[in-house]
C-alpha positions, 0 to 999 in steps of 0.5 A: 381955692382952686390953686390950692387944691391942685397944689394938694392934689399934686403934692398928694400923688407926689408922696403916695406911691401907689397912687403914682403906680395907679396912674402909670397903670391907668392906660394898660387897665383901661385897654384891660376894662374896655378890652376884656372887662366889658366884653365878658360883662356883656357876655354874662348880659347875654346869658340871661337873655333869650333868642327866637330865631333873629328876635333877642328877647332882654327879659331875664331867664336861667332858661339856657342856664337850664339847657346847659345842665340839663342836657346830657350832650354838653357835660360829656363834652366838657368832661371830654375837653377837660379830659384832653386838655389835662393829657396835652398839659401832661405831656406838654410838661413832661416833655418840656421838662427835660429841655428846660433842663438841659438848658438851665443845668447843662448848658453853659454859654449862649443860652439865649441862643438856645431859648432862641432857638427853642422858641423859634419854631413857634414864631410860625403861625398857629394855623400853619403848625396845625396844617403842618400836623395834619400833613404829617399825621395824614392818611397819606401823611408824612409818618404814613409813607415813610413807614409804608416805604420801610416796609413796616405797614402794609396800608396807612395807620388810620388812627393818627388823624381825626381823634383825640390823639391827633389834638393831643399831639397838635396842642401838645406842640403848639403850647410846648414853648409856653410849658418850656420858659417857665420851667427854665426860668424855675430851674435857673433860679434854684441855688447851686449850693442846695444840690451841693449839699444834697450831693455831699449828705449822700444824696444821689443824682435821682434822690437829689432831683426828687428831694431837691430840684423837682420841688424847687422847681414845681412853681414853674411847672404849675404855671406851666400847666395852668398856661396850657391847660386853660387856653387849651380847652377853649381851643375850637381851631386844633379840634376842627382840623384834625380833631374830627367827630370824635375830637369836638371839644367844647368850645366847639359847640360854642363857636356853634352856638356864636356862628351857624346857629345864631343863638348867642344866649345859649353860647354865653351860657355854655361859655360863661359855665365852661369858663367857672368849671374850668376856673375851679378845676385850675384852683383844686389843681393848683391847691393840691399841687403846693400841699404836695411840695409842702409835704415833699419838702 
């Protein structure tokens, strides 16, 4: 009996193929489960407990639920990290936009070689790119002497470092090359024969791109922006560095709430509620941008 049905149980994962799928799948979804699943479900346990000083008490409670919406502190911040992060994905994608471009259009040998080379400032580290930025955007930075020694200012500008500005420009380069794949690989996908046809209807260079290109390729853009744009609000290490006061974003508070204040609830709370807002911000976004292609095309 126990023959038969392991004859049936192979014969059965021999003739399903989502079964044999599942089970090829089987060790990438347990390190996915025991690697983000259970943390995350911890974490949503934790969010419901309460703290006093080093004493975790695990009786169910909204009460840091409460301080979240209640207190006025961390809805600016997070209005201000979502803020920030819309302006780095913005000006992340404009200006990745043009070299994908470039790349998939005007280029046409070795374009690996090009990728390679687009990408090969971000093989660095993250710290590293984010120190170098500091230095650039430093009182006495790169940008500061090099216009002093022009004679353009009299005193270093101090306006590059510590503030919005300085985490916009840092998270802008740091994320340009997640922005910049999947916009070529939009790009290149897009059927030459369409453009030639545009072209031969009467269509200029500009009318073409906006008629043709532009919505063709807004699956890549909006992949590029929501591969930026999440990841950059939980950003607390930019911020840190050359964010300032007026640079804290929220997940600032949060590492806060994990390190120096010991209060892991309160953080689990903060970060559960950021990560929901975030999740529907994305969702709106990404909805309104494919009724915007829909009504383009």
């Amino acid at each position: 009996m126990t023959a038969g049905f392991q004859g049936g149980a192979r014969l059965l994962w021999a003739r399903s193929e989502a079964l044999r799928g599942f089970t090829l799948l089987s060790p990438t979804l347990f390190v996915v489960v025991a690697a983000m699943a259970v943390p995350l479900a911890l974490m949503v346990a934790y969010s419901f407990w309460s703290q006093s000083y080093v004493t975790l008490d695990t009786s169910f409670t909204l009460k840091n639920y409460q301080d979240v919406f209640s207190r006025e502190i961390y809805r600016i911040l997070f209005l201000r990290s979502v803020g920030i992060s819309a302006m780095v994905t913005l000006v992340t994608v404009l200006l990745a936009y043009p070299i994908a471009y470039f790349v998939a259009f005007d280029v046409k040998r070795h374009k690996l070689l090009w990728l390679i080379l687009l990408t090969l400032p971000f093989w660095t580290s993250y710290l590293l790119r984010v120190f170098s930025w500091k230095v650039i955007l430093g009182y006495n930075g790169v940008i500061n002497s090099g216009l002093m020694s022009l004679g353009l200012i009299s005193e270093p500008l101090q306006f590059l470092l510590y503030n919005p500005f300085a985490v916009i420009v840092t998270l802008a380069h740091a994320w340009a090359a997640f922005a910049i794949l999947p916009i070529y690989v939009s790009l290149e996908k897009i059927d030459r024969t369409l453009l030639e046809a545009a072209t031969d209807l009467g269509d200029g260079p500009v009318r073409r791109f906006f008629r043709v290109t532009l919505p063709l390729s807004m699956p890549g853009v909006i992949a590029a922006s929501v591969l930026i744009f999440i990841p950059t609000v939980g950003d607390y290490v930019t911020p840190t560095m050359v964010g300032g006061t007026g640079g804290v974003m929220i997940a600032n508070i949060i590492q806060a709430q994990f390190g120096k204040a010991n209060n892991w609830p309160l953080g689990s709370a903060l970060a559960i509620t950021t990560m929901l807002g975030v999740t529907a911000i994305a969702c709106l976004t990404i909805w309104l941008s494919k009724r915007g292609v829909a009504s383009i095309k």
